[in-house]
N, C-alpha and C positions, 0 to 999 in steps of 0.2 A: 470267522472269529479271529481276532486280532491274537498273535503269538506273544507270550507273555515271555518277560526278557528281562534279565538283571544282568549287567555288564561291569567286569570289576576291573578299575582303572588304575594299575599299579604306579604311573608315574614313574619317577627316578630312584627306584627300590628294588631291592633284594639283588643278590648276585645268582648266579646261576645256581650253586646248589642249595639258596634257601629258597631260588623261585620253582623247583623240581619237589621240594619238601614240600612246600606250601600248597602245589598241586594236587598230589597225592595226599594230601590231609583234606582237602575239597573231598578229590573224589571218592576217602575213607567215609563222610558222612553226608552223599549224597545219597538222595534216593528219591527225588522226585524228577520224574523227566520230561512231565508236564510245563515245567520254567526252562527255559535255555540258558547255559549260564553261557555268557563271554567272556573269555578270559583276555588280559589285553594287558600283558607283561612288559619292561622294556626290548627293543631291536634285537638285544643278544640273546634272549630267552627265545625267540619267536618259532624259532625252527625245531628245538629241546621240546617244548609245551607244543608243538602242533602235533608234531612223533604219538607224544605221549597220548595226547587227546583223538587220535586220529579215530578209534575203532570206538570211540566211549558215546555213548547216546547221549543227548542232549548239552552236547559241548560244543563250542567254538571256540577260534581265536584269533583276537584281533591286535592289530599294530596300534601305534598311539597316534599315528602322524604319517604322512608320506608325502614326497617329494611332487611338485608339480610337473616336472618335466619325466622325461621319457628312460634317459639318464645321460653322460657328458661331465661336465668337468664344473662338480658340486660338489667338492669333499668334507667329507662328513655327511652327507644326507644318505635316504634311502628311497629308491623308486618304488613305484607300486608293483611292477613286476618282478621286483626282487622277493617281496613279500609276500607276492602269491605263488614264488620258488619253494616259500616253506612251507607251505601245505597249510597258512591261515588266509583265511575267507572274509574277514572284513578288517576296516580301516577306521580307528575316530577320527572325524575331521575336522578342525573348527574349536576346539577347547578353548576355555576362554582362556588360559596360561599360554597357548600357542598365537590367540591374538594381544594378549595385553606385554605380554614377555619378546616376542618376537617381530609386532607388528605387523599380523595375518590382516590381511581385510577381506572382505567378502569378496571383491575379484579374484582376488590370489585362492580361497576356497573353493569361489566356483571351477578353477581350473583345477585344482584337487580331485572335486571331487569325478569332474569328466575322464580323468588318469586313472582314477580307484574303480570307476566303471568300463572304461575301457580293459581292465585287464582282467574283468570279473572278479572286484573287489566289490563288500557288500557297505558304502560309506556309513558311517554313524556319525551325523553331522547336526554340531552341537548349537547353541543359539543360545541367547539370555541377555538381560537388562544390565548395567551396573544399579548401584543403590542409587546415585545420582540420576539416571536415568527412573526410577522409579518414583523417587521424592518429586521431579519435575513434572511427574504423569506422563512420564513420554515412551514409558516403556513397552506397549504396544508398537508404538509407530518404531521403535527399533528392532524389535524382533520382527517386524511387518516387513523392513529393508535387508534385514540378513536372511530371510524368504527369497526375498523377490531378488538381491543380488546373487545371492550364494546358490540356489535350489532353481529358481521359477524359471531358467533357461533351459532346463531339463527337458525333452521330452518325454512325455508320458509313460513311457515302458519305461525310460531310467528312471524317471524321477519314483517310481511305484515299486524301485530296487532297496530304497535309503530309509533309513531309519532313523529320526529325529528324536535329539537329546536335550530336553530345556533346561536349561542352570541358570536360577538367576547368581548374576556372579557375587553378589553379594553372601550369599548363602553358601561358597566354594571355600571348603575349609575352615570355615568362621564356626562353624558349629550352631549357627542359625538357620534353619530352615523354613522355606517357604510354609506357612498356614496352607492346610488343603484347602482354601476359600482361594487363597492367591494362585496357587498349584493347577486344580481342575481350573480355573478361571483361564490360565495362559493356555494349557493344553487344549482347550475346548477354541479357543482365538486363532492358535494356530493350526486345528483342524479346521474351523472354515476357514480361513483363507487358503486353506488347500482346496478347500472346495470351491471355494471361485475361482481359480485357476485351473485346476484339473479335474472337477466335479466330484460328486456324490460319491460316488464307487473308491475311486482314490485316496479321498477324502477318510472316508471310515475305516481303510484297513494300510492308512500309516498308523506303525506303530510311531508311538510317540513316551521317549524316555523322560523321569526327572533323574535331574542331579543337580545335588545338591547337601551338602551334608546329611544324606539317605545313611541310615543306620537303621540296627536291630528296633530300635525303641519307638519311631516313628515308622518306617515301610507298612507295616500292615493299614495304616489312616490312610498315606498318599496312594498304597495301592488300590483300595478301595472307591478311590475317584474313577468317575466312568469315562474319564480320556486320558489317562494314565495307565501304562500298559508297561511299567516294569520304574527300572533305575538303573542308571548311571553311578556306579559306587566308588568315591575313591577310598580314602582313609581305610576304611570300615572293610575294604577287598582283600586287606591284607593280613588280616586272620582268620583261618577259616572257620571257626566257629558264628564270627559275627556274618560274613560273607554267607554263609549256610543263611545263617536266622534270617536274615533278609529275603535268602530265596523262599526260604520256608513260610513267606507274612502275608501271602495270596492267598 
């Protein structure tokens, strides 16, 4: 049975002592340990939040982004073995603000994410359509190429490490979210095409995220899809009430 996973994506928020607050107000009203929560603060929280989380059941913590290379003369970035210095275990990779902001392509990911598995990082490696990509119906054959570039070079044991995040990007922040018709429809697309690539067994036990403006008021619908196996939260991760209500919607 597939690991049920809600992942909170703080982006460029909080300072350290409101992302330590914020923590500890999660795990003031957690109490299911059934859901894994991820926590996935900015770089400078990363080390603070793993301390904290280190001894607490059903927690983790993930970085937002990591460097491709090994490390060298990148300033400002962050390698992936810097990251697993602080005691967090996975990596997002692939966000569509990291491709549409920065110019990620799927080669540049794929090398991500073979860095985040080299150092025993666990990738959460994101995918999704634009609207125009959708409006043209072409939004299959794009998330088919960010597979087969970013992930299908994998071998099998790596690729069976990664945990896949769909956002259609249209729905990122907009406060529109995918219909569970459109939602289970991509999840379900992107699990076969794992399965013609890696087969059956692989196939069914990727988990497979939405995000996408995932809030309290809609997660209980899209989790309720049978290849929907949690969410990618951003907004909504940074209070913890709403961050709870969402774990709480399975």
């Amino acid at each position: 049975m597939r690991k049920k996973i809600v992942a909170g994506n703080w982006k460029m928020n909080k300072t350290i002592a409101e992302g330590l607050q914020l923590v500890d107000e999660i795990l003031a009203g957690s109490n299911d340990d059934s859901v894994l929560k991820i926590i996935a603060p900015p770089f400078i929280h990363l080390a603070a939040v793993a301390d904290k989380l280190k001894s607490k059941e059903g927690f983790e913590v993930a970085a937002q982004n990591c460097h491709q290379a090994a490390g060298g003369a990148f300033t400002g970035e962050v390698s992936a073995e810097m990251i697993a210095s602080t005691g967090t275990n996975y990596v997002i990779i692939g966000h569509s603000e990291r491709r549409t902001y920065f110019g990620e392509t799927n080669q540049l990911l794929a090398q991500k994410v073979a860095m985040a598995l080299a150092n025993n990082l666990i990738p959460i490696f994101c995918l999704g359509e634009s609207m125009e990509d959708r409006n043209a119906n072409v939004h299959l054959e794009t998330v088919k190429q960010q597979l087969k570039e970013g992930l299908f070079s994998l071998l099998p044991a790596d690729f069976s490490k990664v945990i896949i995040a769909y956002e259609p990007v249209w729905a990122i922040g907009t406060g529109v979210t995918a219909t569970t018709h459109q939602a289970q429809g991509m999840h379900n697309f992107i699990r076969s095409e794992i399965n013609k690539k890696y087969g059956k067994d692989i196939s069914e036990n990727t988990i497979i995220l939405y995000g996408g403006s995932c809030n309290a008021e809609n997660a209980k619908e899209l989790f309720a899809c049978l290849d929907v196996d949690g969410g990618l939260v951003g907004g909504a991760s940074l209070k913890a009430n709403e961050f709870l209500a969402i774990v709480n919607s399975f």
